[in-house]
PyMOL Python script that loads the backbone (N, CA, C, O; Angstrom):
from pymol import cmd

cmd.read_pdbstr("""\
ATOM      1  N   UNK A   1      45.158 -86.802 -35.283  1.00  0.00           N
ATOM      2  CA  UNK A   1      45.710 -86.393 -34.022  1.00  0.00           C
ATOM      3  C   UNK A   1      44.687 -86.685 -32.931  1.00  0.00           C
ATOM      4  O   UNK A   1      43.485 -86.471 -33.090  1.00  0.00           O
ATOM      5  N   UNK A   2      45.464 -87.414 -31.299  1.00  0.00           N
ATOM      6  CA  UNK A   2      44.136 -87.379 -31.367  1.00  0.00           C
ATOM      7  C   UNK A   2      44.545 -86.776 -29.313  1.00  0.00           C
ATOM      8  O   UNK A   2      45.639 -86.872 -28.756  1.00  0.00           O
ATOM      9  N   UNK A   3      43.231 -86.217 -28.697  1.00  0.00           N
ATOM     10  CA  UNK A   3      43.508 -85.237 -27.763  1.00  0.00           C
ATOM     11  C   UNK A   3      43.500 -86.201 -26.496  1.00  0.00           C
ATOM     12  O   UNK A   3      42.916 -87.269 -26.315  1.00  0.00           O
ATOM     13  N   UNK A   4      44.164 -85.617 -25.858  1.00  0.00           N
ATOM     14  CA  UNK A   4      44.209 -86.908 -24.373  1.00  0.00           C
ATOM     15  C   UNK A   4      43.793 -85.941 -23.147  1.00  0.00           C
ATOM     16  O   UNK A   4      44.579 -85.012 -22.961  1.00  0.00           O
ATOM     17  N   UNK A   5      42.715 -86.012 -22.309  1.00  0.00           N
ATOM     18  CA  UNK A   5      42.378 -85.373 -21.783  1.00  0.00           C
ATOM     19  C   UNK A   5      43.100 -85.730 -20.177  1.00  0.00           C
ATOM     20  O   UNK A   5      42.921 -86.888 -19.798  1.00  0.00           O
ATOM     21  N   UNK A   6      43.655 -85.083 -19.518  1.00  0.00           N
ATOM     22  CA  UNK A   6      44.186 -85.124 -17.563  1.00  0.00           C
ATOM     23  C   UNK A   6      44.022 -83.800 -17.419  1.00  0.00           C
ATOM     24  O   UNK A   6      44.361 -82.676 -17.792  1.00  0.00           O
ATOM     25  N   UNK A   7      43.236 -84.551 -16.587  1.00  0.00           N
ATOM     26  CA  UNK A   7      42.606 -83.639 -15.536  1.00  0.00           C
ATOM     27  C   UNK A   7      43.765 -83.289 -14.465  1.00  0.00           C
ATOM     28  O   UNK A   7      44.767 -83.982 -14.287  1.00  0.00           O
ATOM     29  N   UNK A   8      43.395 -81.852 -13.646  1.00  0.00           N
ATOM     30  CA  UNK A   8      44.262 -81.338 -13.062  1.00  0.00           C
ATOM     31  C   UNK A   8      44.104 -81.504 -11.795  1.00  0.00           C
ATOM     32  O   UNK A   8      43.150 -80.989 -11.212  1.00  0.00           O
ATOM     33  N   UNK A   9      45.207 -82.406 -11.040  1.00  0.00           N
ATOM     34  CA  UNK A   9      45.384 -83.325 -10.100  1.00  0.00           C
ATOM     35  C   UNK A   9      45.192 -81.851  -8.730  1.00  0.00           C
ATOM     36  O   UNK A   9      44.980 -82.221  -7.576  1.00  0.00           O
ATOM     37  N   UNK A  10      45.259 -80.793  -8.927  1.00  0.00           N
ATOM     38  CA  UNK A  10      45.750 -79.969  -7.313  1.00  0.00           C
ATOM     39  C   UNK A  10      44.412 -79.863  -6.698  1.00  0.00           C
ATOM     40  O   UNK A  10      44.260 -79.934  -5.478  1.00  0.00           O
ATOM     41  N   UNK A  11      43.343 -79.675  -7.613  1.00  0.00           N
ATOM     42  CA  UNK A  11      41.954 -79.304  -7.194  1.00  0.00           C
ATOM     43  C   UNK A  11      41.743 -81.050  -6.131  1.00  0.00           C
ATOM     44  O   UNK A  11      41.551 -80.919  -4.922  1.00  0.00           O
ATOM     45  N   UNK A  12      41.804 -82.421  -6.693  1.00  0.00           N
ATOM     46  CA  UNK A  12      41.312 -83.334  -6.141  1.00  0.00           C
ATOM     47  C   UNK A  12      41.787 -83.544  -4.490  1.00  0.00           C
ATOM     48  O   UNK A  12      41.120 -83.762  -3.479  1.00  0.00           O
ATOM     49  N   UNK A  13      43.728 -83.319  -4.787  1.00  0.00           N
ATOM     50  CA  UNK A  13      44.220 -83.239  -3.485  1.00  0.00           C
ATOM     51  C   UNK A  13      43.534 -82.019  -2.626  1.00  0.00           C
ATOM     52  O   UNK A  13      43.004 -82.239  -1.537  1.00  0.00           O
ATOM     53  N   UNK A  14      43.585 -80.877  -3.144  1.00  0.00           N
ATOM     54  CA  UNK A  14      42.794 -79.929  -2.157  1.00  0.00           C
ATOM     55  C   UNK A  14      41.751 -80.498  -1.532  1.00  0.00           C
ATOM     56  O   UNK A  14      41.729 -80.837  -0.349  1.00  0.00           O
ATOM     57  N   UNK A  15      40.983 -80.593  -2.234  1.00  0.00           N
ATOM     58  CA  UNK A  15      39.655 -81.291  -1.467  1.00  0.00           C
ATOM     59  C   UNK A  15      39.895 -82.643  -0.854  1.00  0.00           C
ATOM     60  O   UNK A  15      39.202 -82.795   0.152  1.00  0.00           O
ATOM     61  N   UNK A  16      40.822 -83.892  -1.205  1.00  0.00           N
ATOM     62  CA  UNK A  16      41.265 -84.150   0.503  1.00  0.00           C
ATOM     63  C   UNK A  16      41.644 -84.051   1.855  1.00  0.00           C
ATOM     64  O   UNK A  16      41.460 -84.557   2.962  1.00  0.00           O
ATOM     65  N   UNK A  17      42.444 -82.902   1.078  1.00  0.00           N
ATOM     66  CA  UNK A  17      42.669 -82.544   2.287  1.00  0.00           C
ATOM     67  C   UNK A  17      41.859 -81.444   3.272  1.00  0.00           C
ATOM     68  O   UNK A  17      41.936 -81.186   4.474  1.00  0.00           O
ATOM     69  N   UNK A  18      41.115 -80.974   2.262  1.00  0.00           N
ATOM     70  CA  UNK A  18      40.042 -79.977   3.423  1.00  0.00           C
ATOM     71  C   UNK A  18      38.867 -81.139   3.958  1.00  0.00           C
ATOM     72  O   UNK A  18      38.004 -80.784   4.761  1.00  0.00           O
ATOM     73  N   UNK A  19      38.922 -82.653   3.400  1.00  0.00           N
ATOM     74  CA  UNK A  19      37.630 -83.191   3.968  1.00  0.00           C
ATOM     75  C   UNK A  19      38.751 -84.030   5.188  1.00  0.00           C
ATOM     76  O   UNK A  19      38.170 -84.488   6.172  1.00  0.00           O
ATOM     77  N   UNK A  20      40.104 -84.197   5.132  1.00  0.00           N
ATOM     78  CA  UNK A  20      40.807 -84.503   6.006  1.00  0.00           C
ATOM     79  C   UNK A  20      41.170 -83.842   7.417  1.00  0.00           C
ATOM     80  O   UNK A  20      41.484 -84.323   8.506  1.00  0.00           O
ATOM     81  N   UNK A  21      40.957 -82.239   6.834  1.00  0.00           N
ATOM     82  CA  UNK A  21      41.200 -81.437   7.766  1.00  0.00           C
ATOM     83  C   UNK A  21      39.813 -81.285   8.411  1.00  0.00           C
ATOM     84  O   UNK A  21      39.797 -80.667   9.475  1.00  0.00           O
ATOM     85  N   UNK A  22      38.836 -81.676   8.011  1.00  0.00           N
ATOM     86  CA  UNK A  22      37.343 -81.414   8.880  1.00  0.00           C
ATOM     87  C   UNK A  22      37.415 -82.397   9.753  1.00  0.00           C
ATOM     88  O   UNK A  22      37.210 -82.235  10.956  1.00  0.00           O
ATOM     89  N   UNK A  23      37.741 -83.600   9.164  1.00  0.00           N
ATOM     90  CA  UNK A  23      37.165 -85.105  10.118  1.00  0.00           C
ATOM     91  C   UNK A  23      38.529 -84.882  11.441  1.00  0.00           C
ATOM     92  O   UNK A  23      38.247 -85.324  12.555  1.00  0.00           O
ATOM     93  N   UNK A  24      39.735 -84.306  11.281  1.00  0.00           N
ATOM     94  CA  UNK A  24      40.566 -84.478  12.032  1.00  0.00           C
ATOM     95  C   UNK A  24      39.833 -83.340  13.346  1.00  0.00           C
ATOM     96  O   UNK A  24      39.785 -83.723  14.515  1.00  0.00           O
ATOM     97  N   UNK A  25      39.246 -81.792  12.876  1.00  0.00           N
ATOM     98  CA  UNK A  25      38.925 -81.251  13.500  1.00  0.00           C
ATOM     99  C   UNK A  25      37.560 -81.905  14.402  1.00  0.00           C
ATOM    100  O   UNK A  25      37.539 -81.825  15.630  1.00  0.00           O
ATOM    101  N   UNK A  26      36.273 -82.650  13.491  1.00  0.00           N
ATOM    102  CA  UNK A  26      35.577 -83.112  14.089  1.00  0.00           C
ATOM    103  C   UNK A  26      35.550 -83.994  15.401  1.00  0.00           C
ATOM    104  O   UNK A  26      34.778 -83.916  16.357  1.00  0.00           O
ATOM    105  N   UNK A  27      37.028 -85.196  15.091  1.00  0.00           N
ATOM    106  CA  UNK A  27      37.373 -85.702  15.999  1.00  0.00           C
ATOM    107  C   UNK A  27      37.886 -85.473  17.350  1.00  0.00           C
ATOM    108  O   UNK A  27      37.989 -86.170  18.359  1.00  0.00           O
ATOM    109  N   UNK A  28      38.239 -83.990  16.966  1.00  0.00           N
ATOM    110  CA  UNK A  28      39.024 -83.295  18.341  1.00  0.00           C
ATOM    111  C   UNK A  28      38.035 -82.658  18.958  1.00  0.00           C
ATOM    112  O   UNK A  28      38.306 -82.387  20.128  1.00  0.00           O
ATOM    113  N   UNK A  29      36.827 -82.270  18.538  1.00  0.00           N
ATOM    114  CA  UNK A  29      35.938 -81.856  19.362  1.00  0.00           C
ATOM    115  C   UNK A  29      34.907 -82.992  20.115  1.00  0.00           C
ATOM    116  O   UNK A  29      34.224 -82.970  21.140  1.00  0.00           O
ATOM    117  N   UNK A  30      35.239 -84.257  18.761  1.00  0.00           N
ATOM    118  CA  UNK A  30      34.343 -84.817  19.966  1.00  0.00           C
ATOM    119  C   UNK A  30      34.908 -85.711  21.161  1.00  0.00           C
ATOM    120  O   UNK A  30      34.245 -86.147  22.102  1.00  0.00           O
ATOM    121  N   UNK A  31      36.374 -85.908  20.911  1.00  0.00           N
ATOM    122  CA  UNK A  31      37.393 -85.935  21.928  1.00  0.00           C
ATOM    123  C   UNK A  31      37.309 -85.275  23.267  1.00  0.00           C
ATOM    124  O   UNK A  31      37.307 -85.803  24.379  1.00  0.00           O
ATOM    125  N   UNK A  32      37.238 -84.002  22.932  1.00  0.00           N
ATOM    126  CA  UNK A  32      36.776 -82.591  24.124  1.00  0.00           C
ATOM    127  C   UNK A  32      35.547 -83.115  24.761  1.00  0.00           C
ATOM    128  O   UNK A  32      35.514 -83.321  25.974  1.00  0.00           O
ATOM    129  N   UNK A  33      34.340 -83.380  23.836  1.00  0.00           N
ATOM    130  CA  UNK A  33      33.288 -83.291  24.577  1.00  0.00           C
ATOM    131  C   UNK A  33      33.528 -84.135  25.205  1.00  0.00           C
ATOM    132  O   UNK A  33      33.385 -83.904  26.406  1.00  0.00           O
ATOM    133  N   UNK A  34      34.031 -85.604  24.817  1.00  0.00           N
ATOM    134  CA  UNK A  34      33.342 -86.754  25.952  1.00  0.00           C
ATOM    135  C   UNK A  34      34.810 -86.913  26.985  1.00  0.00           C
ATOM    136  O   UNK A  34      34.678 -87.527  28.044  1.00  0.00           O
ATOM    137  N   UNK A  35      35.826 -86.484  26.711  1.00  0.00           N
ATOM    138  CA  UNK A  35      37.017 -86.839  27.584  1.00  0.00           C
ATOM    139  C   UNK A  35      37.221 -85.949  28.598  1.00  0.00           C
ATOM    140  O   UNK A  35      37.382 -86.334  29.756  1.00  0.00           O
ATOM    141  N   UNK A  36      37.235 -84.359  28.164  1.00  0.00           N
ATOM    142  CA  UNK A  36      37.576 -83.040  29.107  1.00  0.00           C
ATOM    143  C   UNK A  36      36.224 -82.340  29.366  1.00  0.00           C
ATOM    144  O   UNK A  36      36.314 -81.292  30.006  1.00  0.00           O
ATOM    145  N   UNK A  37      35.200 -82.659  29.053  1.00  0.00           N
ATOM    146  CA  UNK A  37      34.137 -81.719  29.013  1.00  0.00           C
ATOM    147  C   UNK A  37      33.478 -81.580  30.659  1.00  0.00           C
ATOM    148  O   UNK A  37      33.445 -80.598  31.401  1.00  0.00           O
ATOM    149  N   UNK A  38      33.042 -82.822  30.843  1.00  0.00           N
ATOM    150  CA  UNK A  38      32.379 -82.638  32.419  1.00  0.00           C
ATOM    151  C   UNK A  38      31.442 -82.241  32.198  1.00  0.00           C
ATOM    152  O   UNK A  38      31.026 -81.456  33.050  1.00  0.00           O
ATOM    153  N   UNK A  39      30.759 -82.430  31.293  1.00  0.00           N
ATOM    154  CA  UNK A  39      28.896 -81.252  31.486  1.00  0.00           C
ATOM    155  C   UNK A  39      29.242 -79.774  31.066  1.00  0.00           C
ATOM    156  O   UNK A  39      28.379 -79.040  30.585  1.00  0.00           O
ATOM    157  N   UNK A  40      30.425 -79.406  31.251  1.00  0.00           N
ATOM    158  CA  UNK A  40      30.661 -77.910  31.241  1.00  0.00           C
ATOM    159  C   UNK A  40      29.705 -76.757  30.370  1.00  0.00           C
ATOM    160  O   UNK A  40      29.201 -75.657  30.596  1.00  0.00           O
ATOM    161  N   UNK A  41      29.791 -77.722  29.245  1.00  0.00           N
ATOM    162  CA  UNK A  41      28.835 -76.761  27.823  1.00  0.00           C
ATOM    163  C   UNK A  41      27.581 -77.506  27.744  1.00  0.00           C
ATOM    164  O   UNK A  41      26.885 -77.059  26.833  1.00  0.00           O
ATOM    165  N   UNK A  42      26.948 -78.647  28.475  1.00  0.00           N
ATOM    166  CA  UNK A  42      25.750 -78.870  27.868  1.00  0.00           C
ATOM    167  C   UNK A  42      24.210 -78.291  29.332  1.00  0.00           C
ATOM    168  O   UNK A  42      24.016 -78.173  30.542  1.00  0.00           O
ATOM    169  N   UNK A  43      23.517 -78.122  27.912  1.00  0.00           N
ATOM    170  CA  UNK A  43      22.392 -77.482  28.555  1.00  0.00           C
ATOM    171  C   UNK A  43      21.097 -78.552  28.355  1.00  0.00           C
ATOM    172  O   UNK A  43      19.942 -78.164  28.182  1.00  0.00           O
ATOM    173  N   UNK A  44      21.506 -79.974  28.412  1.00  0.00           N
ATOM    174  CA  UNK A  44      20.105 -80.103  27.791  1.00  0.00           C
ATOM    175  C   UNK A  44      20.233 -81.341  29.179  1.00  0.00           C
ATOM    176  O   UNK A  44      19.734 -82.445  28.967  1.00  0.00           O
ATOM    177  N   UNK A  45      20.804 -81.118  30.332  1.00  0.00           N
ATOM    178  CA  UNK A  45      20.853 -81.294  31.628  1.00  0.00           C
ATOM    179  C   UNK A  45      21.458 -82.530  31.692  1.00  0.00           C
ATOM    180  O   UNK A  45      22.411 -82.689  30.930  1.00  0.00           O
ATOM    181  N   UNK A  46      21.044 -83.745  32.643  1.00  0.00           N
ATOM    182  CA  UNK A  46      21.515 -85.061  33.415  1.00  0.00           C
ATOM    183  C   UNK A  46      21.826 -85.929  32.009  1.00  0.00           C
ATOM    184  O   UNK A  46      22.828 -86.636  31.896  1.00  0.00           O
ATOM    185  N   UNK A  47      20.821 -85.770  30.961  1.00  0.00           N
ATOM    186  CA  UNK A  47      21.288 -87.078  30.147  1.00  0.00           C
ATOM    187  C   UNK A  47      22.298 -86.801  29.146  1.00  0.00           C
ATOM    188  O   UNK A  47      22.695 -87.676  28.377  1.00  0.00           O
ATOM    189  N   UNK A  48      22.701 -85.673  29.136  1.00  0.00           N
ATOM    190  CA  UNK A  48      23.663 -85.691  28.316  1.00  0.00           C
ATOM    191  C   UNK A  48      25.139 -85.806  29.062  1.00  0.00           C
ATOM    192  O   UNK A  48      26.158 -86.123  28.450  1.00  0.00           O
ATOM    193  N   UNK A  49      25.100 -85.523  30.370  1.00  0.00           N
ATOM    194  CA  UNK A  49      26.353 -85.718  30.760  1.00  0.00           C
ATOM    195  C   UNK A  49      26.525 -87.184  31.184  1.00  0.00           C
ATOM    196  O   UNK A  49      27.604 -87.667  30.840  1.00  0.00           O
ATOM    197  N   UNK A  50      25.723 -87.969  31.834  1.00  0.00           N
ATOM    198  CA  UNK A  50      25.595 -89.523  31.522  1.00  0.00           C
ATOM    199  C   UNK A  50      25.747 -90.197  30.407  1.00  0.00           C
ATOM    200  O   UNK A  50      26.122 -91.367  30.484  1.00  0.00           O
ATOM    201  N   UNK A  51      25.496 -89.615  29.175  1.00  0.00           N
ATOM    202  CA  UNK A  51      26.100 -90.329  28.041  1.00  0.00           C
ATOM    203  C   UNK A  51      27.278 -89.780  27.924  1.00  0.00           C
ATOM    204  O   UNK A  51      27.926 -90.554  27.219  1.00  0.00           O
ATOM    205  N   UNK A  52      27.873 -88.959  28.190  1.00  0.00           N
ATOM    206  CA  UNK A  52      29.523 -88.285  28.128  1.00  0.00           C
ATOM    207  C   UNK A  52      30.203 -89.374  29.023  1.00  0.00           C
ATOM    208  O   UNK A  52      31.152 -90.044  28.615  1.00  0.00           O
ATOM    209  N   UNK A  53      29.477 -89.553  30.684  1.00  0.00           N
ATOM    210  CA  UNK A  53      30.378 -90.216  31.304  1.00  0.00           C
ATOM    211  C   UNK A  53      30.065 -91.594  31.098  1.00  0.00           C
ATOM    212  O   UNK A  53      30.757 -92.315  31.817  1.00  0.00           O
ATOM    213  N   UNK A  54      29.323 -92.167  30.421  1.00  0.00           N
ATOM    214  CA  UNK A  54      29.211 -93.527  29.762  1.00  0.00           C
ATOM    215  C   UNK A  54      30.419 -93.502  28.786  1.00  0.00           C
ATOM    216  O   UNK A  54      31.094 -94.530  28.841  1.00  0.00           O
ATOM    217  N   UNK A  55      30.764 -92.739  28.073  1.00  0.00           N
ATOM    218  CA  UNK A  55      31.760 -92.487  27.153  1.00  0.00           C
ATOM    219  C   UNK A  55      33.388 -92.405  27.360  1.00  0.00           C
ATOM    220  O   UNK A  55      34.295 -92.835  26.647  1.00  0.00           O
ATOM    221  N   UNK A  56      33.412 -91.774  28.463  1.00  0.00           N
ATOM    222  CA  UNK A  56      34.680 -91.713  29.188  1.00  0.00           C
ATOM    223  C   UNK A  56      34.753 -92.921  29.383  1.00  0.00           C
ATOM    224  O   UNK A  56      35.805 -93.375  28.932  1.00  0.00           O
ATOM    225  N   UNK A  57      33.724 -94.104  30.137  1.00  0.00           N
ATOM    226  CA  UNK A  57      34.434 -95.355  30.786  1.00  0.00           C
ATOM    227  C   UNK A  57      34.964 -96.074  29.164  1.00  0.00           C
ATOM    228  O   UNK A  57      35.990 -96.704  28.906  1.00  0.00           O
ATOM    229  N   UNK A  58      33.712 -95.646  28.196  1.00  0.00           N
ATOM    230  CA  UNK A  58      34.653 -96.544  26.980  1.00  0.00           C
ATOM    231  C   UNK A  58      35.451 -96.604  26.663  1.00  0.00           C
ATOM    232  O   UNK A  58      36.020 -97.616  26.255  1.00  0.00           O
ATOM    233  N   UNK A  59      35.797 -95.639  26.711  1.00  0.00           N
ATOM    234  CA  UNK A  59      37.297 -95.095  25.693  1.00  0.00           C
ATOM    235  C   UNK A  59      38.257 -95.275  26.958  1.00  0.00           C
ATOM    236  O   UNK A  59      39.475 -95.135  26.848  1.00  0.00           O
ATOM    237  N   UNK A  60      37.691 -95.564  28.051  1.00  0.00           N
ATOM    238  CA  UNK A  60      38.999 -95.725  29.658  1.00  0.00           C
ATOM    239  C   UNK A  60      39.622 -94.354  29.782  1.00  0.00           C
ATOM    240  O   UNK A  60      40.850 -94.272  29.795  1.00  0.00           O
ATOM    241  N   UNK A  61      38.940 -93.370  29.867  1.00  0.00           N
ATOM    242  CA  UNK A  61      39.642 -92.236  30.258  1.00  0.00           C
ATOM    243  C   UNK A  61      39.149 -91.758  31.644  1.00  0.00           C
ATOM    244  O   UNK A  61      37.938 -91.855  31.847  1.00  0.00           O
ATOM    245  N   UNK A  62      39.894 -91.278  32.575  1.00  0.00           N
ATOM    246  CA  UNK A  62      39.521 -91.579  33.945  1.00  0.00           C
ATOM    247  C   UNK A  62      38.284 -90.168  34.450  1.00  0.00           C
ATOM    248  O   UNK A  62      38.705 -89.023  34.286  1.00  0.00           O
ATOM    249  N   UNK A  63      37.429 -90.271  34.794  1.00  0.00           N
ATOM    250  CA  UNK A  63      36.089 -89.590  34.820  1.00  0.00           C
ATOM    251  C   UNK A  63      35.947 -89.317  36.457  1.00  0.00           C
ATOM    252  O   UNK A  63      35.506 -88.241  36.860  1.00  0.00           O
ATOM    253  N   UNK A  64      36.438 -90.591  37.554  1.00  0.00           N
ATOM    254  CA  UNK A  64      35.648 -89.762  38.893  1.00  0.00           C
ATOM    255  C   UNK A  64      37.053 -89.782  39.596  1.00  0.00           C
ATOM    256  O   UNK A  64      37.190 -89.288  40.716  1.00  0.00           O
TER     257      UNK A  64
END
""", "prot")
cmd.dss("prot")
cmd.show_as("cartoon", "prot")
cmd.util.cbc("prot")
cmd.orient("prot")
């Protein structure tokens, strides 16, 4: 007799989908930062909002 081992498929999908559900969340924040943000949350002064609004012109989202 001989034993056939399968593995149990719900655990693998779970964990796509929680590494699916991170990158989707990751993306939306960094969406926020560089599209709606304006400097609003950063503290580390002029160069970080210059690379935000360097960012806006990339992506063509309208900034002034």
């Amino acid at each position: 007799m001989a034993f056939v081992y399968s593995p149990d498929k719900s655990t693998e999908s779970a964990a796509v989908a929680l590494i699916a559900a991170a990158v989707v969340l990751l993306a939306m924040v960094a969406l926020y930062l560089v599209g709606f943000d304006q400097g609003a949350i950063s503290r580390s002064g002029v160069f970080m909002h210059e690379l935000m609004h360097d960012g806006r012109h990339l992506l063509g989202l309208p900034c002034h």
